[in-house]
Biopython code that builds the backbone (N, CA, C, O; Angstrom):
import numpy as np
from Bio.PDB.StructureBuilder import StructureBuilder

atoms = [
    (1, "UNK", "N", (-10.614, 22.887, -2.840)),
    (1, "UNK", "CA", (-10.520, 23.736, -4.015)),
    (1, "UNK", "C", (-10.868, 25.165, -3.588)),
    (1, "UNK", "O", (-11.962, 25.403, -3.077)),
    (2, "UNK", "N", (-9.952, 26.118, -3.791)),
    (2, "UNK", "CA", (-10.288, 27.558, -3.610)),
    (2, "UNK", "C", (-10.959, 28.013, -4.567)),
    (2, "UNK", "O", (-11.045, 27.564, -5.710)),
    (3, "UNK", "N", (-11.592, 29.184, -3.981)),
    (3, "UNK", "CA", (-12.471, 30.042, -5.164)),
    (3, "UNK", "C", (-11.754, 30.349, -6.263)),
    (3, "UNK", "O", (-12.250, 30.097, -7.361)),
    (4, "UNK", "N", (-10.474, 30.940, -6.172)),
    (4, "UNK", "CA", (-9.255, 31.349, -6.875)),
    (4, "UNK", "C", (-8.901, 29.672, -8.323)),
    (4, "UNK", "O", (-8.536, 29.814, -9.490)),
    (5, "UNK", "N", (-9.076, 28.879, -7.891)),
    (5, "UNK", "CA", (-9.050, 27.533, -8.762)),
    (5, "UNK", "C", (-10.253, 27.743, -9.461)),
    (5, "UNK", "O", (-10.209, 27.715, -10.691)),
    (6, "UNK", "N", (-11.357, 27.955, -8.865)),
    (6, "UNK", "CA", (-12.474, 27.929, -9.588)),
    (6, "UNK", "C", (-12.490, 29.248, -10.929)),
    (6, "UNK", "O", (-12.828, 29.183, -12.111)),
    (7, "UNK", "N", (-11.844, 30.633, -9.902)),
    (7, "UNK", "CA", (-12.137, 31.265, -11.306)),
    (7, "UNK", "C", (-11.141, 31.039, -12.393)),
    (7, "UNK", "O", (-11.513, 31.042, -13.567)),
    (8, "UNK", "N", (-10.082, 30.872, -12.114)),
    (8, "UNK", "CA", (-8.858, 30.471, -13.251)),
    (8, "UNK", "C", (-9.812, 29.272, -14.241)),
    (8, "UNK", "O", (-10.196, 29.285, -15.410)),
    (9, "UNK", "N", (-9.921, 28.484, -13.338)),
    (9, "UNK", "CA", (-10.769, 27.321, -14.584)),
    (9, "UNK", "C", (-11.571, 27.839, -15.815)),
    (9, "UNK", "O", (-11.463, 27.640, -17.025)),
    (10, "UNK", "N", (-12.595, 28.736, -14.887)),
    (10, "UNK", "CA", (-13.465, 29.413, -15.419)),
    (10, "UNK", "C", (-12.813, 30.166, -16.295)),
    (10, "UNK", "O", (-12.869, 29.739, -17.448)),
    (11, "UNK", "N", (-12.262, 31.066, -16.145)),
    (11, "UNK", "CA", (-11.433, 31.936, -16.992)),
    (11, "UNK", "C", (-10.821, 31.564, -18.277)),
    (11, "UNK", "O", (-10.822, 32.145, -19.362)),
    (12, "UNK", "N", (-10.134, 30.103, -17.771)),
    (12, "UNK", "CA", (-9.764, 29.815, -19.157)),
    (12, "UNK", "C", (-10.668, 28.665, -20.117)),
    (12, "UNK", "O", (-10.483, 28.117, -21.204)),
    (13, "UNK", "N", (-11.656, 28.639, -19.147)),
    (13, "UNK", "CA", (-12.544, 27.947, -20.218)),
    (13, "UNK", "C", (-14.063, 29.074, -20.945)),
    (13, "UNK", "O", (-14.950, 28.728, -21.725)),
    (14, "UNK", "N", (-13.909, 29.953, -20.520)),
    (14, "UNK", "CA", (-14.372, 30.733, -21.514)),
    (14, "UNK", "C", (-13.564, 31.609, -22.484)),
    (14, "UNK", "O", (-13.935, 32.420, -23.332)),
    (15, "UNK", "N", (-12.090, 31.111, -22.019)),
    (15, "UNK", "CA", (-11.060, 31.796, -23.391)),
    (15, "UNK", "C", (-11.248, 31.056, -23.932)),
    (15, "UNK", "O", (-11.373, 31.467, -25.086)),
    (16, "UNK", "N", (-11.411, 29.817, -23.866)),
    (16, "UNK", "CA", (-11.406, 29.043, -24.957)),
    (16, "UNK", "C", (-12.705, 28.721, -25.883)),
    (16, "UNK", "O", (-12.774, 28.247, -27.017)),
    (17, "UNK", "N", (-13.646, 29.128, -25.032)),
    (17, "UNK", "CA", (-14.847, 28.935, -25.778)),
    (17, "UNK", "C", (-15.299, 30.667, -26.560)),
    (17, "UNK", "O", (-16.032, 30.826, -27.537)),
    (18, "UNK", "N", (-14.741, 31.534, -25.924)),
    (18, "UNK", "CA", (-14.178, 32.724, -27.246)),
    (18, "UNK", "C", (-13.597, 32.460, -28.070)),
    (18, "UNK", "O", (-14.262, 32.642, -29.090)),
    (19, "UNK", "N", (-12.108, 31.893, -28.399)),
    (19, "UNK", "CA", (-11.438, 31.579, -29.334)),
    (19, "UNK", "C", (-12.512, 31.032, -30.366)),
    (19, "UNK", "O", (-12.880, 31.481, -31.452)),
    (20, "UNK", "N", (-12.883, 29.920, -29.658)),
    (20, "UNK", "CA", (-13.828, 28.881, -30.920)),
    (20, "UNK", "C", (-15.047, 29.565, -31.131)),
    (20, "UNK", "O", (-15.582, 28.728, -31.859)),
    (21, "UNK", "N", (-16.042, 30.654, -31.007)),
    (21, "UNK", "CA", (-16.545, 31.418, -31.146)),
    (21, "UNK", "C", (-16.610, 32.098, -32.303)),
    (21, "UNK", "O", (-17.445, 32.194, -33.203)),
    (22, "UNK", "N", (-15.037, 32.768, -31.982)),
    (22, "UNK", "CA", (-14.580, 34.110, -32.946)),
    (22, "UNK", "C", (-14.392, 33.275, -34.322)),
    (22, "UNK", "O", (-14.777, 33.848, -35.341)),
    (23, "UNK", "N", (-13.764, 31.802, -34.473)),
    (23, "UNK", "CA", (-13.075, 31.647, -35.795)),
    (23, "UNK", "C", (-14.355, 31.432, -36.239)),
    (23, "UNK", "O", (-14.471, 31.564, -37.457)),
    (24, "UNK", "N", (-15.478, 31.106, -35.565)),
    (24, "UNK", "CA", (-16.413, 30.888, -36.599)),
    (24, "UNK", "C", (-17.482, 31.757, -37.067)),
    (24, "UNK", "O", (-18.177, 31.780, -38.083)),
    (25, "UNK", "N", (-17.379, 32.651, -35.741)),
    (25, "UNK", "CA", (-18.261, 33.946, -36.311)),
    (25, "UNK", "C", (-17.541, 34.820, -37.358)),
    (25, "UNK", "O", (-17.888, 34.570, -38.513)),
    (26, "UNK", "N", (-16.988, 35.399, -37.270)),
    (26, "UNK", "CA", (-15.715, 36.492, -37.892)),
    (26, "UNK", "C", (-15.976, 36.416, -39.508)),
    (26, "UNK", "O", (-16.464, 37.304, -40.206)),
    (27, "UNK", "N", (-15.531, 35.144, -39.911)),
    (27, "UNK", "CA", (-15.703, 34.797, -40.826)),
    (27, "UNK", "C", (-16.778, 35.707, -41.747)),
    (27, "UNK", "O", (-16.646, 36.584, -42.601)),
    (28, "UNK", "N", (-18.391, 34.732, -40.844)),
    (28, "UNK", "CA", (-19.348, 34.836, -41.184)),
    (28, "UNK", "C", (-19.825, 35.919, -41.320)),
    (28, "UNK", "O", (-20.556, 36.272, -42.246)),
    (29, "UNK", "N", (-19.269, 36.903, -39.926)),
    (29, "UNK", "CA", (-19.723, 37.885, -40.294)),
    (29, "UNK", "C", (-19.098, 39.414, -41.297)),
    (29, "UNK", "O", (-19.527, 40.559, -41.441)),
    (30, "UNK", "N", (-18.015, 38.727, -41.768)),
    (30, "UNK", "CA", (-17.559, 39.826, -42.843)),
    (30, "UNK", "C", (-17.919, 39.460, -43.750)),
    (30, "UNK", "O", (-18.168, 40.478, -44.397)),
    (31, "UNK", "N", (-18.174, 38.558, -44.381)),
    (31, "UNK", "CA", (-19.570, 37.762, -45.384)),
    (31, "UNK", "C", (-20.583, 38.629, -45.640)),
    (31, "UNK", "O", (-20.846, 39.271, -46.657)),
    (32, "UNK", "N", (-21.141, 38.559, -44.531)),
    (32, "UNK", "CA", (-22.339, 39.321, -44.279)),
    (32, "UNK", "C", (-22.126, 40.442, -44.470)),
    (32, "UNK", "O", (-23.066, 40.863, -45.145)),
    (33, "UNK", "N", (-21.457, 41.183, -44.284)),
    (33, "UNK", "CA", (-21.048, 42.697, -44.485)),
    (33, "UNK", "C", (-20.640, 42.972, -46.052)),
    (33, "UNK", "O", (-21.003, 44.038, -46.549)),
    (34, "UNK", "N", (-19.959, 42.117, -46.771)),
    (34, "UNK", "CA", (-19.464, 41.900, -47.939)),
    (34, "UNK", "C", (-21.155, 42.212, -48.902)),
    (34, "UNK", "O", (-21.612, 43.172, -49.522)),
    (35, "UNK", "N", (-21.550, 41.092, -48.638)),
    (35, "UNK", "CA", (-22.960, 41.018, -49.605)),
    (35, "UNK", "C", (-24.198, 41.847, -48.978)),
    (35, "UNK", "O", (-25.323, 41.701, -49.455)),
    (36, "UNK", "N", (-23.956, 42.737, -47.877)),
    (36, "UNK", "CA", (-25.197, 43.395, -47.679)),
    (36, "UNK", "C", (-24.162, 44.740, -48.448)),
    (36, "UNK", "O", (-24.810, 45.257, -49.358)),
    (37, "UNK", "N", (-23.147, 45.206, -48.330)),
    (37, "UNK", "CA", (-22.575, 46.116, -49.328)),
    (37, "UNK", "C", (-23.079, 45.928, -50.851)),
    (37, "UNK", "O", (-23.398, 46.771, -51.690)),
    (38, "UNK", "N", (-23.037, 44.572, -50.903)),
    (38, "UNK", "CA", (-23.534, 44.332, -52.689)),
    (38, "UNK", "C", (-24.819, 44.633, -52.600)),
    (38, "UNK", "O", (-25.304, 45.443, -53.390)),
    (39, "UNK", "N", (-25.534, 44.067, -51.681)),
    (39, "UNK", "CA", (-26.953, 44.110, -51.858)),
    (39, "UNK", "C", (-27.338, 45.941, -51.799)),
    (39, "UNK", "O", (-28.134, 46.489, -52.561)),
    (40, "UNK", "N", (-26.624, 46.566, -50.811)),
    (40, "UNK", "CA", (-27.038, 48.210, -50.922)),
    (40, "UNK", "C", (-26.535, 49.052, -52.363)),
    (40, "UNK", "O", (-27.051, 50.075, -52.813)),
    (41, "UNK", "N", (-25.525, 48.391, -52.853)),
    (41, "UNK", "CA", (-25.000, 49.104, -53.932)),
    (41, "UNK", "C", (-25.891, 48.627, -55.411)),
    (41, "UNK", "O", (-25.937, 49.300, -56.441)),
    (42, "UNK", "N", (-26.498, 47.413, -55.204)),
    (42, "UNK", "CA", (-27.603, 46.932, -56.127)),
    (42, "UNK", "C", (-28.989, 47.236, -55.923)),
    (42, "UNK", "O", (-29.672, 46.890, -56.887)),
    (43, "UNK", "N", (-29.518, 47.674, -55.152)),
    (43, "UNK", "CA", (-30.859, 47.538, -54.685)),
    (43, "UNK", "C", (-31.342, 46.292, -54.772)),
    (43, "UNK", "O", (-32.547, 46.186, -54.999)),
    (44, "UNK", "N", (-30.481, 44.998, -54.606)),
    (44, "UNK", "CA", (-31.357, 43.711, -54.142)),
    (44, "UNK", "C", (-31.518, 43.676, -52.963)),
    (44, "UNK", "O", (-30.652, 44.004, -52.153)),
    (45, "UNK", "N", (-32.518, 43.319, -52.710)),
    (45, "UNK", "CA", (-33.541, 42.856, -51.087)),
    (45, "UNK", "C", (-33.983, 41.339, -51.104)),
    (45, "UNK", "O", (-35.107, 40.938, -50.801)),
    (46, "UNK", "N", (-32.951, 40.590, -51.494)),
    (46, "UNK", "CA", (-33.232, 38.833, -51.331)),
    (46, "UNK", "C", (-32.697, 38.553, -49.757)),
    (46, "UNK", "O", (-31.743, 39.138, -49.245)),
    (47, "UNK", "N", (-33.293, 37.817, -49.291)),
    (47, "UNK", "CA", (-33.309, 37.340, -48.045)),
    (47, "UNK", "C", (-31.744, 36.502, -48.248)),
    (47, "UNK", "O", (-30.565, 36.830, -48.113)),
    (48, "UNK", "N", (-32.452, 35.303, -48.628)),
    (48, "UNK", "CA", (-31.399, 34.023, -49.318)),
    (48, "UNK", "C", (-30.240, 34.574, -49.787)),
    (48, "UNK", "O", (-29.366, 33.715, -49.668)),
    (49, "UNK", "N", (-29.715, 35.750, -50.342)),
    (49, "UNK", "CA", (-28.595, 36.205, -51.089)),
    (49, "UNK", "C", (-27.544, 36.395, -49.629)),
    (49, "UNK", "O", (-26.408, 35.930, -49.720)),
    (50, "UNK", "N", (-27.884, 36.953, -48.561)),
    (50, "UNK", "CA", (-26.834, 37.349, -47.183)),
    (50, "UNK", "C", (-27.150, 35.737, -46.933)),
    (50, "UNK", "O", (-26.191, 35.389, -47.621)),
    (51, "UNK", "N", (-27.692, 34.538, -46.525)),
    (51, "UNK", "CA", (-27.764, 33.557, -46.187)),
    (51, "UNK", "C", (-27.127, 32.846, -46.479)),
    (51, "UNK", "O", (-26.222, 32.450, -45.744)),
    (52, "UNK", "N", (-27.340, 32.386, -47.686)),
    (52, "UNK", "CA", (-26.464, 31.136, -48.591)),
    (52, "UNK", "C", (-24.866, 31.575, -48.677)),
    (52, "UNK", "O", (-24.047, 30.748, -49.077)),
    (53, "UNK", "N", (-24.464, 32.881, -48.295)),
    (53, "UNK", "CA", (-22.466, 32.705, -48.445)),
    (53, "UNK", "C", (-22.086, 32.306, -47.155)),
    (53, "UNK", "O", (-21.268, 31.448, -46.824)),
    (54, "UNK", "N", (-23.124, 33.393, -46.145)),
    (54, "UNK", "CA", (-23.070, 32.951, -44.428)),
    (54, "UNK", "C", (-22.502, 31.670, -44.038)),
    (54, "UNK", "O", (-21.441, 31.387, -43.483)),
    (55, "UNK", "N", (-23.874, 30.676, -44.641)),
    (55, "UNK", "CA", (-23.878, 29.267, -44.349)),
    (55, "UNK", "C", (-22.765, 28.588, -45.211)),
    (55, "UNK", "O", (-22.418, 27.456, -44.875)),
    (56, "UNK", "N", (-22.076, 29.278, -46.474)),
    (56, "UNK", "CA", (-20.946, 27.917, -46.711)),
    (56, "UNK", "C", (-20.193, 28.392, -46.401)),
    (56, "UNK", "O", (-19.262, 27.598, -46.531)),
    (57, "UNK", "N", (-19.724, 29.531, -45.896)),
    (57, "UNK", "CA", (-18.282, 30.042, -44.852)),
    (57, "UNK", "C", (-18.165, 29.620, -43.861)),
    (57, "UNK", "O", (-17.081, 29.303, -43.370)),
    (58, "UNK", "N", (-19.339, 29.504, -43.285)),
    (58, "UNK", "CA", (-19.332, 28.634, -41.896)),
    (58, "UNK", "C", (-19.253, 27.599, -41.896)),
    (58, "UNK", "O", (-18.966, 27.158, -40.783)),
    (59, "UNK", "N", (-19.375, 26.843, -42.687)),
    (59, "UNK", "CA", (-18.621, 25.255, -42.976)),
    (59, "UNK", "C", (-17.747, 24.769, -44.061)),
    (59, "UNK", "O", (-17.349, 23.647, -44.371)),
    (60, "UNK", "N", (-17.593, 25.797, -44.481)),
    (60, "UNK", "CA", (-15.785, 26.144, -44.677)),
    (60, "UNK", "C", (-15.101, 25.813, -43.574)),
    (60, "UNK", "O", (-14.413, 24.819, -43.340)),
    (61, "UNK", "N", (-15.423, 26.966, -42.772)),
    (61, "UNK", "CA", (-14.310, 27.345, -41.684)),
    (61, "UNK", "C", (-14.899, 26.262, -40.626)),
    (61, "UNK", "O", (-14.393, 26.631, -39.566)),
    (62, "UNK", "N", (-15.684, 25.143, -40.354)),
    (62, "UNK", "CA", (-15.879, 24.533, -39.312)),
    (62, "UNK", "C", (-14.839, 23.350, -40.359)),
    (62, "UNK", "O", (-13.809, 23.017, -39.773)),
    (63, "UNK", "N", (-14.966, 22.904, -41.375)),
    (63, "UNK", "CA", (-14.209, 21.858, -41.931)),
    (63, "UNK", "C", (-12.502, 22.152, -42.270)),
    (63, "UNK", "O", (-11.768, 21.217, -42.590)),
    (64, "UNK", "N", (-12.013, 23.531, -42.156)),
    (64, "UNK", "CA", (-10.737, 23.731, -42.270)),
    (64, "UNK", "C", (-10.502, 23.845, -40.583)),
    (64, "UNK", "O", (-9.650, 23.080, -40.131)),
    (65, "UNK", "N", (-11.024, 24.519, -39.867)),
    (65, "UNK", "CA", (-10.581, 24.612, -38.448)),
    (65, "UNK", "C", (-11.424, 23.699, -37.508)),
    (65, "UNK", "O", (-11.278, 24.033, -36.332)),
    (66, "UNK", "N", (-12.110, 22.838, -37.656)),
    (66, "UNK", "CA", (-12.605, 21.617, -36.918)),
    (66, "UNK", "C", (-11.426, 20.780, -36.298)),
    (66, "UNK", "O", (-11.266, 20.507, -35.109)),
    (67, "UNK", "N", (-10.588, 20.412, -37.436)),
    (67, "UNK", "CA", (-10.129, 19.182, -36.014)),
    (67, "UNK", "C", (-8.948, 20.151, -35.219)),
    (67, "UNK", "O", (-8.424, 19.741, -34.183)),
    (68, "UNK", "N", (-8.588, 21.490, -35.823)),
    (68, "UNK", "CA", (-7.353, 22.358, -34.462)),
    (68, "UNK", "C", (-8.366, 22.533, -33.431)),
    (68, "UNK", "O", (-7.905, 22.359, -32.303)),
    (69, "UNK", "N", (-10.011, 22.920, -33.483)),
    (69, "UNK", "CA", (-10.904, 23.305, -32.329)),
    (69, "UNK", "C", (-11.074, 22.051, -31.956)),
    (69, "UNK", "O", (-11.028, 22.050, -30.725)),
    (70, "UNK", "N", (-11.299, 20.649, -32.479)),
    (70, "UNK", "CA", (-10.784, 19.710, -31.598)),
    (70, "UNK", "C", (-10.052, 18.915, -31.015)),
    (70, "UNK", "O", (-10.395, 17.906, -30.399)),
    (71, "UNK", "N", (-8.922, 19.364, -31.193)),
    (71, "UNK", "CA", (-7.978, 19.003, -30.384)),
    (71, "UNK", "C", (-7.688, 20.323, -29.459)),
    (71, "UNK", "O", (-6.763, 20.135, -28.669)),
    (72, "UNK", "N", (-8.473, 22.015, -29.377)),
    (72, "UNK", "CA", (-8.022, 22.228, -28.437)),
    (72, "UNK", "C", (-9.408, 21.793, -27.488)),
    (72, "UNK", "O", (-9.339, 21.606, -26.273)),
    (73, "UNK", "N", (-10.176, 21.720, -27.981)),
    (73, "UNK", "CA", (-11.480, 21.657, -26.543)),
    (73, "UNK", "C", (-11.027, 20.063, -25.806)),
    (73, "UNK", "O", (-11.202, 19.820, -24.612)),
    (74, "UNK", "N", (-10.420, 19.078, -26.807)),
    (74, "UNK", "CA", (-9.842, 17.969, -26.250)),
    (74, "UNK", "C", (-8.574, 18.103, -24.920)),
    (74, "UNK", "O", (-8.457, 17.701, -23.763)),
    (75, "UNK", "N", (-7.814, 18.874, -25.848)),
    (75, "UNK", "CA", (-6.564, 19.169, -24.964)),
    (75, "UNK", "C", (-7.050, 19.560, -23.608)),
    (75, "UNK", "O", (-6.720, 19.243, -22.465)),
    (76, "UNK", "N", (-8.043, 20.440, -24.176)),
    (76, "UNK", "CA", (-8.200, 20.929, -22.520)),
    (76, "UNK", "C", (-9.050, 20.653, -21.510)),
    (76, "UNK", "O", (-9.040, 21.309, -20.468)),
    (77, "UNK", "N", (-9.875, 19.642, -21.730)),
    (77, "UNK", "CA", (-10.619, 18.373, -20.864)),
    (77, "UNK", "C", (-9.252, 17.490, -20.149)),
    (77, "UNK", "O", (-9.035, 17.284, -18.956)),
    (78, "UNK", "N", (-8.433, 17.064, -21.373)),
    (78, "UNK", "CA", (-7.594, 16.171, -20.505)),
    (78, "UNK", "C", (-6.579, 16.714, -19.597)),
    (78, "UNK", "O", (-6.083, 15.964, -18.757)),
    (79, "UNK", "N", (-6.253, 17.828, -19.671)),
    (79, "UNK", "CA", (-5.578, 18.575, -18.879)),
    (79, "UNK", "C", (-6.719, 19.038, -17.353)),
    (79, "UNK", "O", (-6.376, 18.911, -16.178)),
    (80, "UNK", "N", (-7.870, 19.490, -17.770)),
    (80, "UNK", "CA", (-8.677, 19.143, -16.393)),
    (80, "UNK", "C", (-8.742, 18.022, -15.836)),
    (80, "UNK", "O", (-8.600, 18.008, -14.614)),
    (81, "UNK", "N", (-8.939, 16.942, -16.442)),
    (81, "UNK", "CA", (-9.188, 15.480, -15.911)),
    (81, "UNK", "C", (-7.707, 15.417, -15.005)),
    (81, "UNK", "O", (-7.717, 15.658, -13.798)),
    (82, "UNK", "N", (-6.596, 15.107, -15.653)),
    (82, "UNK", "CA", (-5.196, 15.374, -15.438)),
    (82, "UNK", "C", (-5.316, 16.206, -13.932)),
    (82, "UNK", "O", (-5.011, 15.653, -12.876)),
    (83, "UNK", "N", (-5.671, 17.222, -13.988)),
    (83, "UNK", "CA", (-5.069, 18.054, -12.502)),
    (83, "UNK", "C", (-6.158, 17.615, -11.442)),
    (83, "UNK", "O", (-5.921, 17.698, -10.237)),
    (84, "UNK", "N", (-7.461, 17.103, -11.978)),
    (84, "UNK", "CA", (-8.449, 16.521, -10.599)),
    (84, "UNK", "C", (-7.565, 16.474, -9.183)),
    (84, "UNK", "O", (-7.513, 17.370, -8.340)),
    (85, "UNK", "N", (-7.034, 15.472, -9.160)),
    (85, "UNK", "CA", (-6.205, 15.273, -7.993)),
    (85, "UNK", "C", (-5.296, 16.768, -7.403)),
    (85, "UNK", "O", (-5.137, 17.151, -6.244)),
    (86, "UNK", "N", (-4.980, 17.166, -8.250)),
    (86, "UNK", "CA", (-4.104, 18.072, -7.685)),
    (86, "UNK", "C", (-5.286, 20.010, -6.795)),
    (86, "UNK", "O", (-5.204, 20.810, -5.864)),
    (87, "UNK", "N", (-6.174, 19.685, -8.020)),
    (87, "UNK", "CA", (-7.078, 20.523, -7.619)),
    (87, "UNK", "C", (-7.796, 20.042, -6.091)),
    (87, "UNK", "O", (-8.140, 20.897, -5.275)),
    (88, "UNK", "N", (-7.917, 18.992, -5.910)),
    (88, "UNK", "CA", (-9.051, 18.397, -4.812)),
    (88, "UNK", "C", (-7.940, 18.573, -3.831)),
    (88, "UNK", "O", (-8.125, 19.303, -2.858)),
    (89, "UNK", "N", (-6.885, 18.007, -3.995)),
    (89, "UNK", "CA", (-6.087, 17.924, -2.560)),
    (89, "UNK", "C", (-5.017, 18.950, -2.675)),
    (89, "UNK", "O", (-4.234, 19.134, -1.743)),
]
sb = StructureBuilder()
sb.init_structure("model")
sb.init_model(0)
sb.init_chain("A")
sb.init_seg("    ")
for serial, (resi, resn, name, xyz) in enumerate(atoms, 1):
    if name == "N":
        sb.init_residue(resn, " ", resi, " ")
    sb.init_atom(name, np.array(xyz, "f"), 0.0, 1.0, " ", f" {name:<3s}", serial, name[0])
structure = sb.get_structure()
């Protein structure tokens, strides 16, 4: 295995662990931006008020985009498993 195999691997397994990253941060964090706008334009200072939309957007978006992020983190195990041989020899 060349170094060159190693970083491609690498490479695309932290694209992929960006991808799945972003759909779930992004979300969350324009949420957050949304209700700290409310909260500055109200003068509320509740902790719990930026928290509680955070947390059901984020499992929103883990229960609408869960099984495409698993089938790609799947896809792309079996496609490593798959090239073993070809990588080693």
């Amino acid at each position: 295995m060349t170094p060159e195999t190693v970083l491609t691997i690498m490479q695309q397994t932290l694209q992929i662990i960006t991808i799945m990253i972003a759909i779930i941060l992004l979300p969350a964090l324009f949420v957050g931006l949304i209700v700290s706008m409310f909260q500055a334009a109200t003068s509320i200072n509740e902790q719990t008020l930026s928290f509680i939309p955070k947390l059901l957007v984020t499992i929103l978006v883990l229960v609408i985009a869960g099984p495409w992020m698993l089938s790609l983190i799947t896809g792309y195990a079996r496609r490593l498993f798959e090239d073993i041989p070809f990588l080693i020899g």
